[in-house]
C-alpha positions as a printed NumPy array, in Angstrom:
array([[  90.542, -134.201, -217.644],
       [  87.426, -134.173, -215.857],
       [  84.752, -130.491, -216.628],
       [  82.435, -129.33 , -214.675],
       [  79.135, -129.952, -213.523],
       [  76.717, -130.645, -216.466],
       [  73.69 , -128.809, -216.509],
       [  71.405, -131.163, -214.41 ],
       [  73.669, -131.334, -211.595],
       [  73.187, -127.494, -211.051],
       [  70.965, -126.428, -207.989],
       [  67.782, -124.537, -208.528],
       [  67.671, -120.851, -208.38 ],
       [  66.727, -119.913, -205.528],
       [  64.009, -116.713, -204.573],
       [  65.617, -114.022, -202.434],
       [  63.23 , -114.021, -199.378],
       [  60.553, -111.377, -199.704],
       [  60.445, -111.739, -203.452],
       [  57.827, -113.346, -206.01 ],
       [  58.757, -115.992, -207.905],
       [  59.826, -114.973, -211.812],
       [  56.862, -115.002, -214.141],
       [  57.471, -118.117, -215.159],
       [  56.641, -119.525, -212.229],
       [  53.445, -121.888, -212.833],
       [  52.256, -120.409, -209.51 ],
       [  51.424, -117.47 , -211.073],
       [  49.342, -118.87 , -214.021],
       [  46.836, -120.231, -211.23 ],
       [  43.283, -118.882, -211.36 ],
       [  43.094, -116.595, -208.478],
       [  39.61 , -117.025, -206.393],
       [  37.846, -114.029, -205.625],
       [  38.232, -113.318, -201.693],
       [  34.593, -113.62 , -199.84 ],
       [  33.092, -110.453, -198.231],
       [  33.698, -111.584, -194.679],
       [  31.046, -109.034, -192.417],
       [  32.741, -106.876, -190.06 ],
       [  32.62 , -107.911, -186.552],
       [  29.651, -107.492, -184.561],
       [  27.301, -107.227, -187.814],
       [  24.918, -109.417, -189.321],
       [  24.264, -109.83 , -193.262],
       [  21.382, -108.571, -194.362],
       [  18.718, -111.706, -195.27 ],
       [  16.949, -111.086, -198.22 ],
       [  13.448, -111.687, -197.864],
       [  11.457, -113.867, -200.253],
       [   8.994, -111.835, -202.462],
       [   5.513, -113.667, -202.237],
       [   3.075, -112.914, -204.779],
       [  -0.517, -112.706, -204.17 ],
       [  -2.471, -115.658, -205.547],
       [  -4.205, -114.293, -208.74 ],
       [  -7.997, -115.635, -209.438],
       [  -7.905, -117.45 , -212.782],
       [  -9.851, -115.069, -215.231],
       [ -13.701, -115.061, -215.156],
       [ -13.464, -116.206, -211.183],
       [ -14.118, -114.316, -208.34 ],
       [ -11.919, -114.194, -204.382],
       [ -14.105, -116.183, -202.178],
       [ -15.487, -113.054, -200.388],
       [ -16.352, -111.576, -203.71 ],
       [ -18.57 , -114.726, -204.659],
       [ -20.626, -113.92 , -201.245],
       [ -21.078, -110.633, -202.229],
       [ -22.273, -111.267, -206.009],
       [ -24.376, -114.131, -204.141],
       [ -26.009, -111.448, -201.991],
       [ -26.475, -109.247, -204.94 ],
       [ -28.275, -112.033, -207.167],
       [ -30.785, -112.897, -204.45 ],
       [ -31.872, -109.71 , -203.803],
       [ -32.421, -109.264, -207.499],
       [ -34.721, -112.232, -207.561],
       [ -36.734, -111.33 , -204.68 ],
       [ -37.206, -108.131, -206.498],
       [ -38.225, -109.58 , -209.638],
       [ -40.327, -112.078, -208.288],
       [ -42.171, -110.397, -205.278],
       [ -45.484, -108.82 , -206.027],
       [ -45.346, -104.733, -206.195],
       [ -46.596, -103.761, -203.026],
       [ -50.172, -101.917, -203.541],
       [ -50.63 ,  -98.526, -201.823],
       [ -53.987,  -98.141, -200.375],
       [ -55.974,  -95.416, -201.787],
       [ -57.046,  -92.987, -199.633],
       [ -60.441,  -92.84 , -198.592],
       [ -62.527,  -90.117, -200.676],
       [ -63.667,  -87.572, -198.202],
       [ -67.118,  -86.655, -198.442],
       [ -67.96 ,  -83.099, -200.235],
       [ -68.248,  -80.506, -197.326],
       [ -71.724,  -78.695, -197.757],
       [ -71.261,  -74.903, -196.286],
       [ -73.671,  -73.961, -193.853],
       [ -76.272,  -71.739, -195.612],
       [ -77.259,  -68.456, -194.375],
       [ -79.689,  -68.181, -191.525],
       [ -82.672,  -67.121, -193.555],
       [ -83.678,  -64.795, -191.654],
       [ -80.651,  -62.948, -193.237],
       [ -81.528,  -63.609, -196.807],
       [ -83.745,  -61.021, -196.899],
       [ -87.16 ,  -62.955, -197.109],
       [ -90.608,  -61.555, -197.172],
       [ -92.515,  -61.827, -193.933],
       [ -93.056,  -65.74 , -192.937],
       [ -96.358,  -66.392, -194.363],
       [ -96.25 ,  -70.374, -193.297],
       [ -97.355,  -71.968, -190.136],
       [ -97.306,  -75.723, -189.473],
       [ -98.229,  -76.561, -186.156],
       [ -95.754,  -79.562, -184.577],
       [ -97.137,  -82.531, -183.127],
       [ -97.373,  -81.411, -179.362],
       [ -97.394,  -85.174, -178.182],
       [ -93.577,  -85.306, -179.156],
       [ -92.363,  -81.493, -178.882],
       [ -94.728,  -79.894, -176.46 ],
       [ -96.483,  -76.884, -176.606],
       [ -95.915,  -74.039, -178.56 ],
       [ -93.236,  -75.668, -181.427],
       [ -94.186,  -75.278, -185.222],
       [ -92.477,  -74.451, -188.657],
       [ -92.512,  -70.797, -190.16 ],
       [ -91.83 ,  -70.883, -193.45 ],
       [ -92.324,  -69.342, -196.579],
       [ -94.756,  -69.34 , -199.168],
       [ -91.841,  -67.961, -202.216],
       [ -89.806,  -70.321, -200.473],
       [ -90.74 ,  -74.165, -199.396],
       [ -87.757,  -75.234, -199.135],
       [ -86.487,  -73.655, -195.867],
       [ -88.573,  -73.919, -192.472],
       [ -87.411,  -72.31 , -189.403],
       [ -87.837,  -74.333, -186.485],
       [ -89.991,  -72.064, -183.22 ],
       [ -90.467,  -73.273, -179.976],
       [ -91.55 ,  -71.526, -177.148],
       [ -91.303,  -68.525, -178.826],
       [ -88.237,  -68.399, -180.024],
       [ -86.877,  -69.06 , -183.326],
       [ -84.162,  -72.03 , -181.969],
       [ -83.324,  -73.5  , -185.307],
       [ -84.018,  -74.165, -189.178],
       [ -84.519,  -76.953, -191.837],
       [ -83.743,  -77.443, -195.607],
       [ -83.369,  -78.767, -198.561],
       [ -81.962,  -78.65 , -201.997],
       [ -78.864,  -78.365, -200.7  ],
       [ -76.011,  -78.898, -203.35 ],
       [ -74.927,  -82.438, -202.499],
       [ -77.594,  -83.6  , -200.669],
       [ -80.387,  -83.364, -203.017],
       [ -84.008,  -83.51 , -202.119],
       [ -83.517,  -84.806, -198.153],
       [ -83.708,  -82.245, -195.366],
       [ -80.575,  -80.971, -192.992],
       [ -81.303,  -79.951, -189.655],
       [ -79.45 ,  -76.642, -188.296],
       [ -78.957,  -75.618, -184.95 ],
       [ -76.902,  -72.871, -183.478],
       [ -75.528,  -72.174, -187.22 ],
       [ -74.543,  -75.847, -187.776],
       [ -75.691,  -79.132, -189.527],
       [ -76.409,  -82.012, -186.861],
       [ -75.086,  -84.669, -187.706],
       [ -74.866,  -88.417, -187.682],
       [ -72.339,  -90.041, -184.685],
       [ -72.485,  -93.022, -187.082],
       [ -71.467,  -91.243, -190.851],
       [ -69.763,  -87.928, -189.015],
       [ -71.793,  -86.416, -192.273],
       [ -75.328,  -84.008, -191.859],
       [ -78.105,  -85.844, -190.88 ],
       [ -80.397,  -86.372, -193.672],
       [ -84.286,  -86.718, -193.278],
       [ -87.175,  -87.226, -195.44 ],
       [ -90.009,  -84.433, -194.112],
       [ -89.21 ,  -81.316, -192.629],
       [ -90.709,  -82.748, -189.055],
       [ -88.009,  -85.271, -188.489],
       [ -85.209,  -82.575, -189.124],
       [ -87.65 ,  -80.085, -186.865],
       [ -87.444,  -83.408, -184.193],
       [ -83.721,  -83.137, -184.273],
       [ -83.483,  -79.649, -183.821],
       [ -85.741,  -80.46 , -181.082],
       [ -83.483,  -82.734, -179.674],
       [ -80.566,  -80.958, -179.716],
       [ -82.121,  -78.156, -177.866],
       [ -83.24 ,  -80.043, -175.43 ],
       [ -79.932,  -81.439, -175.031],
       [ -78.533,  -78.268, -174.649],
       [ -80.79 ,  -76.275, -171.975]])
């Protein structure tokens, strides 16, 4: 008597179509791959750009354009240290204006009691000094007549020379652009002279 078929001989189950295999099928134990973001149509993927970082100067060092600049700086410091200070040229001292004194006939003088004749060879006719006998120091100057101006002396900053005045100012020298300074009372009387003649 012959049984049936032993337990090799029997077929495989097999899976109803449509249907996953029973959990003990190895299949299933497989590590599953995670699926790939695929990038919908049309699209590109964004690239990621590379970050670049800016090259840092090792410590105690300067960029190349900050060298120049702290070049620059140093020189300038040198040619200040070293260049000689500059002197500023004092100004030239003026000379001490002298007022103009009164005409004397306004300083309330005596009567001129003084005559000194002038040399006629130089002046002419008719020219002299009237002065004073209370006070030598101031001549007026007369010339045909006329009172046309005066000299003096003892004038503060001038001392003991004589000005000449005419037309109620000193005459003065084209070369100094100061008064005129003479030693006798004729040469100032001359350059009142002068200037009157210059002036007619």
């Amino acid at each position: 008597m012959t049984g049936g078929p032993g337990p090799a001989d029997r077929p495989a189950p097999v899976t109803p179509r449509g249907e996953t295999p029973s959990p003990t099928d190895p299949a299933r134990d497989r590590p599953q791959a995670s699926p790939t973001p695929v990038a919908p149509r049309g699209e590109t993927r964004p690239v990621a750009q590379p970050v670049t970082a800016a090259p840092v100067a090792p410590r105690g060092e300067t960029a190349p354009g900050g060298e120049r600049l702290r070049e620059l700086v140093d020189q300038r410091l040198a040619q200040q240290q070293t260049a000689p200070a500059q002197q500023v040229p004092a100004a030239p001292q003026q000379p001490t204006e002298v007022p103009v004194p009164a005409d004397p006939m306004h300083r309330r003088l005596p009567p001129s009691d003084v005559r000194v004749a002038l040399d006629a060879g130089r002046f002419g006719d008719w020219w002299a000094l009237a002065g004073w006998t209370v006070n030598p120091d101031v001549y007026l100057v007369t010339g045909e007549g006329h009172q046309v101006g005066w000299v003096e002396r003892g004038l503060t900053g001038i001392g003991d020379r004589w000005v000449a005045v005419y037309e109620g100012y000193f005459i003065g020298d084209v070369h100094t652009q100061e008064a005129m300074l003479h030693d006798t009372p004729e040469q100032a009387a001359f350059t009142v002279h002068t200037a009157y003649l210059q002036n007619l």
